[in-house]
N, C-alpha and C positions, 0 to 999 in steps of 0.2 A: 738952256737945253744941254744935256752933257754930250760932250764928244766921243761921238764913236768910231772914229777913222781909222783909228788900230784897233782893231778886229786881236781875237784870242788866236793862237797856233791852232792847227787844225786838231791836232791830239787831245785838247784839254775841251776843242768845241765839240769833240762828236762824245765827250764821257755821257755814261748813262745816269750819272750821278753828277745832277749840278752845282752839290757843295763837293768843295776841294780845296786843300789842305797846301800847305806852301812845298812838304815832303811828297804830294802828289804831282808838283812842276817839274822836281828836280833832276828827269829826263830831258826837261826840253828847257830850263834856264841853270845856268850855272850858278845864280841866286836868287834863285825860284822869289822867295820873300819880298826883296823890291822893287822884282817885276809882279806881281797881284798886285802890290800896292796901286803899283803906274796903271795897271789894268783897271782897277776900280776909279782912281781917278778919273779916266777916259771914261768910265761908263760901261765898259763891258764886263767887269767884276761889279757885284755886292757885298761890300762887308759886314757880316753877321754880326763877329763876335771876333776877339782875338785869336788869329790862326785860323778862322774859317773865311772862307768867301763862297760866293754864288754865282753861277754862271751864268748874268741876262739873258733870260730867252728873246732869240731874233728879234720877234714880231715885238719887245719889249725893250726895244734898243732906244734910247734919247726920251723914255718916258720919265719925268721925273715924277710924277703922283703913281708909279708900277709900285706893290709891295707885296711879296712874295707870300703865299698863304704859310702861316706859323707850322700847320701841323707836316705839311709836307719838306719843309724847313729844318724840322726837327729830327725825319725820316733820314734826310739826306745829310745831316749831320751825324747820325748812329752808324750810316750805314759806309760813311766814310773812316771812321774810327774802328768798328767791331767786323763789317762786313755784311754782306745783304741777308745771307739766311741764318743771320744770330738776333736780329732784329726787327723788332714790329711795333707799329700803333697799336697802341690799347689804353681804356678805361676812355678818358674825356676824349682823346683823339680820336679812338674808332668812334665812341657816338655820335661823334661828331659827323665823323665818315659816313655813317650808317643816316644821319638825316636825323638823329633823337633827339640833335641841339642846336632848335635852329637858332639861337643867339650867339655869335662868335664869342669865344672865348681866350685869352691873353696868354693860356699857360697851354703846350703838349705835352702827352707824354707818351712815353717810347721803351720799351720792355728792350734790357741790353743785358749783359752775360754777367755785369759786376757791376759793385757798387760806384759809382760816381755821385757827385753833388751835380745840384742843379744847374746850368748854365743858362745869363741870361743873354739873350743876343737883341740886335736891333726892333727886332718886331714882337719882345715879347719873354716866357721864359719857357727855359726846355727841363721836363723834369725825366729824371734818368728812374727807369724799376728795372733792379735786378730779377729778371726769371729766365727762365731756358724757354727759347722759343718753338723748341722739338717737343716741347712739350703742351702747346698751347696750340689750341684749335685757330687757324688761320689761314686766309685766302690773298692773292697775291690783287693789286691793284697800281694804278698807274695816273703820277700826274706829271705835268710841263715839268718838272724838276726831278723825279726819282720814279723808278719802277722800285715794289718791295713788297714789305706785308702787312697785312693790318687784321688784328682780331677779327673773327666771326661775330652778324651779331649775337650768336648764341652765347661766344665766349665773353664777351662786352657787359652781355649781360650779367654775367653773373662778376664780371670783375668790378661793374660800378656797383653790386648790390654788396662787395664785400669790401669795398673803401672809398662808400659814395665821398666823401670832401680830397681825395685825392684829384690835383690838380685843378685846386680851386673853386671845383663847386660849391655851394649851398647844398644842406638838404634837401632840398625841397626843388632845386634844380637836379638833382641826382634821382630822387623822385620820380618827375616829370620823362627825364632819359629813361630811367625804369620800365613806364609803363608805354613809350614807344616803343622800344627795342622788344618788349612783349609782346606785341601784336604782330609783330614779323618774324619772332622768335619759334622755331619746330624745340619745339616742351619736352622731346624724348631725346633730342640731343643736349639739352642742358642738362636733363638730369642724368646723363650718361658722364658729361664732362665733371658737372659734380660730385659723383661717385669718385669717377678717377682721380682728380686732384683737391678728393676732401674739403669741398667747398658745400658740403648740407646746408648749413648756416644761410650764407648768402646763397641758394636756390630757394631758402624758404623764407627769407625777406623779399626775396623777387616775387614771388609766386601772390605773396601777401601784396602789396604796392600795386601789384597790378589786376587785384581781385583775383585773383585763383584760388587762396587758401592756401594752407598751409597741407604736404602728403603725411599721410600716417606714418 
């Protein structure tokens, strides 16, 4: 069982972001870096990935079978980097969100302000889409690790109908998310979204997947 005896400073325990960066210590260690390390070792850090870690939730203190859910994982690493309201779940992550998949899946992904490559961290891989999130239809949601945003599913919808194999899907798993996220889907806000950000196309592969037809 790992050792939890040394507990986090109280600063870095009450962050509302539980991934945190060695440049997010550097108020409270004067080498921020080899204390997360010692931290993780004890157990009260997780290390994700090089330069990130995770702040064990209480209740998940000396569990060694705890593994942090990828998509929320992935949130709190965006939103450590770019900040809370540049960033959101979307495509496989919000469906996920939204309940359209129910099969977990290995890969997030996380709409950030530029281009970045993929990062893989412990639990999985995180894929970075550059879009502007002032621009993207989205509601704010909350887990053990990060408060932030995460696509509508109206928005969801129409982003997995216009790059179903983004973050790993299948076809035909892209499909299936399609015509969930349909049936919870209000049709007059997607085609509104679709107007605005020139997405016809994908509204009219959604509307078809999930028996609608195709509008005039």
């Amino acid at each position: 069982m790992a050792d939890t005896t040394v507990g986090l400073p109280p600063k870095l325990a009450r962050r509302r972001n539980a991934v945190l960066r060695p440049r997010d210590a550097a108020d409270v260690y004067a080498h921020p870096r080899p204390e997360l390390a010692r931290l993780a070792r004890r157990g009260a850090l997780r290390s994700l990935a090089s330069g990130y870690y995770m702040v064990v939730p209480q209740r998940r203190l000396g569990d060694v079978r705890w593994r942090p859910d990828l998509h929320s994982a992935a949130l709190g690493v965006a939103i450590a980097d770019y900040g809370l309201d540049h960033v959101a779940l979307m495509g496989t992550s919000a469906a996920r969100h939204h309940g359209a998949l129910p099969r977990a899946v290995a890969v997030a992904v996380v709409a950030i302000p530029r281009q970045r490559p993929a990062l893989d961290v412990d639990i999985g891989q995180i894929v970075f889409v550059r879009r502007r999130v002032d621009r993207l239809d989205v509601e704010r949601f909350e887990t053990e690790l990060a408060v932030g945003w995460v696509t509508t599913v109206e928005q969801t919808l129409l982003d997995v109908a216009a790059r179903p194999t983004l973050g790993g899907l299948t076809e035909q798993s892209a499909a299936e998310a399609i015509r969930a996220l349909a049936v919870r889907a209000d049709w007059e806000r997607v085609a509104e979204l679709a107007r605005g950000q020139r997405k016809r196309r994908a509204y009219d592969t959604a509307r078809e997947l999930s028996g609608r037809g195709q509008h005039a």
